[in-house]
C-alpha positions in Angstrom: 0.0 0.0 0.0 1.1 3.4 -0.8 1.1 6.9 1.1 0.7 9.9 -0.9 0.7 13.2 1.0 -0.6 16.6 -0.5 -0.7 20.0 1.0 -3.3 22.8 0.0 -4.6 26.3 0.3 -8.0 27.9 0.3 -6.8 31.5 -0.4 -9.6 33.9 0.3 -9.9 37.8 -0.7 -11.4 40.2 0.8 -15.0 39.7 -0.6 -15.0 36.0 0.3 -13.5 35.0 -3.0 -11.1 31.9 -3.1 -8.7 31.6 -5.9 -8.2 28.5 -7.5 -6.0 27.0 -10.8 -8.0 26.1 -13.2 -6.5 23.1 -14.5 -5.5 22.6 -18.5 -7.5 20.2 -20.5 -4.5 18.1 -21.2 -3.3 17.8 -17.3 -2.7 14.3 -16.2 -4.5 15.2 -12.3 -7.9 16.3 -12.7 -7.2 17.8 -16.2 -10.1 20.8 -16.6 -10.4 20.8 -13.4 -10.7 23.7 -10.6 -8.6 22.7 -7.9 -7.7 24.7 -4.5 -3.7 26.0 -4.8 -1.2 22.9 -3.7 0.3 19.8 -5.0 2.1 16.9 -3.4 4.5 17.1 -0.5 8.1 16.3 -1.6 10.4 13.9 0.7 12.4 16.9 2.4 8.6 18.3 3.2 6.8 15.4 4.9 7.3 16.5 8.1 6.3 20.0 7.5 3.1 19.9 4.7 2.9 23.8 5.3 6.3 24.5 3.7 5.2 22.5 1.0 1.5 24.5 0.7 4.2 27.9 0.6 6.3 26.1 -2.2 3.3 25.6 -4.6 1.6 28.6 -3.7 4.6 30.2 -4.6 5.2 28.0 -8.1 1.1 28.0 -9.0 0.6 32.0 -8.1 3.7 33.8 -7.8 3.0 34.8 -4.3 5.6 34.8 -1.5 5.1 34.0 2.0 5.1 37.4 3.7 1.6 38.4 1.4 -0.6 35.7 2.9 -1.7 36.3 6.2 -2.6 33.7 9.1 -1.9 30.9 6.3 -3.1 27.9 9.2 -4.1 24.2 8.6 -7.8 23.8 8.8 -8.5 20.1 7.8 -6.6 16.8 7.2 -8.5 15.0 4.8 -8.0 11.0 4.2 -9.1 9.1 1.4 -8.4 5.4 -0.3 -7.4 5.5 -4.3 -8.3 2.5 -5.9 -7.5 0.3 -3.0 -3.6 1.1 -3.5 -3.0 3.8 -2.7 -3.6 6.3 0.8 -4.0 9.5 0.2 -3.7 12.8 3.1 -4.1 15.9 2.0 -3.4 19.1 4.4 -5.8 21.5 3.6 -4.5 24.9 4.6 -6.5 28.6 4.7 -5.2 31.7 4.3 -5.7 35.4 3.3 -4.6 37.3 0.2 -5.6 40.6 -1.1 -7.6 40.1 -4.1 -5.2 43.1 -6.0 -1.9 41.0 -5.2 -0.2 40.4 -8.4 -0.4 36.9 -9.5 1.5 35.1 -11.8 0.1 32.0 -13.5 2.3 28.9 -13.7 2.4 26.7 -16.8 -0.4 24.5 -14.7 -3.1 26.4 -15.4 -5.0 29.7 -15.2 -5.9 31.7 -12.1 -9.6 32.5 -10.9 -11.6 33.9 -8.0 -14.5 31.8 -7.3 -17.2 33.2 -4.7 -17.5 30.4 -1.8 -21.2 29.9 -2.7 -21.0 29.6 -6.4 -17.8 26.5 -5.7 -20.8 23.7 -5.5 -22.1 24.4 -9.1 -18.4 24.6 -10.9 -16.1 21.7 -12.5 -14.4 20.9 -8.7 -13.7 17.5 -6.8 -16.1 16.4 -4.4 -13.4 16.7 -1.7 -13.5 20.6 -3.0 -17.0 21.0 -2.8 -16.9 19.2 0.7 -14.3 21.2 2.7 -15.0 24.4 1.3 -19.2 23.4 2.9 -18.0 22.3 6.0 -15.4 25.7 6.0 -18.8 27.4 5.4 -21.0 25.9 7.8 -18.6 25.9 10.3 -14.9 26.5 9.6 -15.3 30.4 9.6 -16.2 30.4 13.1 -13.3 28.6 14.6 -9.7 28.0 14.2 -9.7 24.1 15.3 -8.7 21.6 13.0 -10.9 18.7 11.4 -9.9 15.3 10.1 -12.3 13.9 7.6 -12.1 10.5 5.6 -14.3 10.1 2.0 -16.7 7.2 1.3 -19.4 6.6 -0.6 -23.2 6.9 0.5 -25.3 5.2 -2.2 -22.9 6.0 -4.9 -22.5 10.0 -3.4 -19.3 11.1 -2.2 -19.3 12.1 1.5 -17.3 13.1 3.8 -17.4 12.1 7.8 -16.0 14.9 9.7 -14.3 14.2 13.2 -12.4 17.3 15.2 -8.9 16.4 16.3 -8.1 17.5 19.6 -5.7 17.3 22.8 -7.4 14.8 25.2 -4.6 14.2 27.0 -4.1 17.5 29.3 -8.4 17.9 29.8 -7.9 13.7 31.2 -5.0 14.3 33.3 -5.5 17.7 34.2 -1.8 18.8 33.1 
């Protein structure tokens, strides 16, 4: 069985917009695709998955660190592909201004997508799950969530669970 680690990032704007690549036809992952900022995590990164989200966010948009602000993981998502393969994904928000300069990588184009209108575009269902969740409740805390995909009659859906620090409330350290 194989791991496969990815790291991610839900830039918003100002207005609530989140900028995603839009992917090229002739892509080999999720060609046509709009997918979230982020790519896998390289070997000298798996122990850090938000120094890889900086790297790609860096090589999809141009951006450097110092102009996203509170860039913090949100989610952990886990899923099985094809039976062979694990997949995490680190799913990391942040904020932009929505006049920073962007420059789009040979990956794809660059487009603001209002958080309402991500449901009825070409996205994953992972996309359109974490960015409802984010919605319902993400916006109004900082926690973290782990969530792990399956399929409910054939629809992709995702069970939440919210990772915390049970140790120090048990033992009262």
């Amino acid at each position: 069985m194989r791991l496969r680690q990815m790291a991610v990032a839900f830039l918003l704007n100002e207005e609530q917009e989140v900028l995603f690549l839009q992917k090229r036809e002739k892509g080999t992952f999720l060609a046509g695709h709009l997918v979230p900022i982020g790519g896998h995590i390289d070997g000298e990164e798996i122990n850090d998955p938000k120094k890889a989200c900086i790297r790609e966010i860096e090589e999809e948009t141009g951006l450097k660190s110092d102009y996203i602000e509170d860039l913090s993981l949100r989610y952990i998502f886990l899923r099985m592909k094809d039976n062979q393969e694990i997949r995490i994904q680190y799913v990391f928000f942040g904020n932009i201004s929505k006049n920073s300069t962007l420059t789009e990588s040979d990956e794809g184009s660059l487009e603001w997508l209002d958080c309402m209108e991500i449901p009825n575009r070409n996205v994953s269902a992972t996309t359109i799950e974490i960015a409802k969740h984010y919605m319902e409740l993400g916006t109004s805390t900082e926690k973290i969530y782990v969530g792990s995909m399956k399929s409910l009659n054939g629809i992709p859906e995702i069970t939440w669970a919210l990772i915390e620090d049970w140790e120090p409330a048990l033992f009262n350290l």
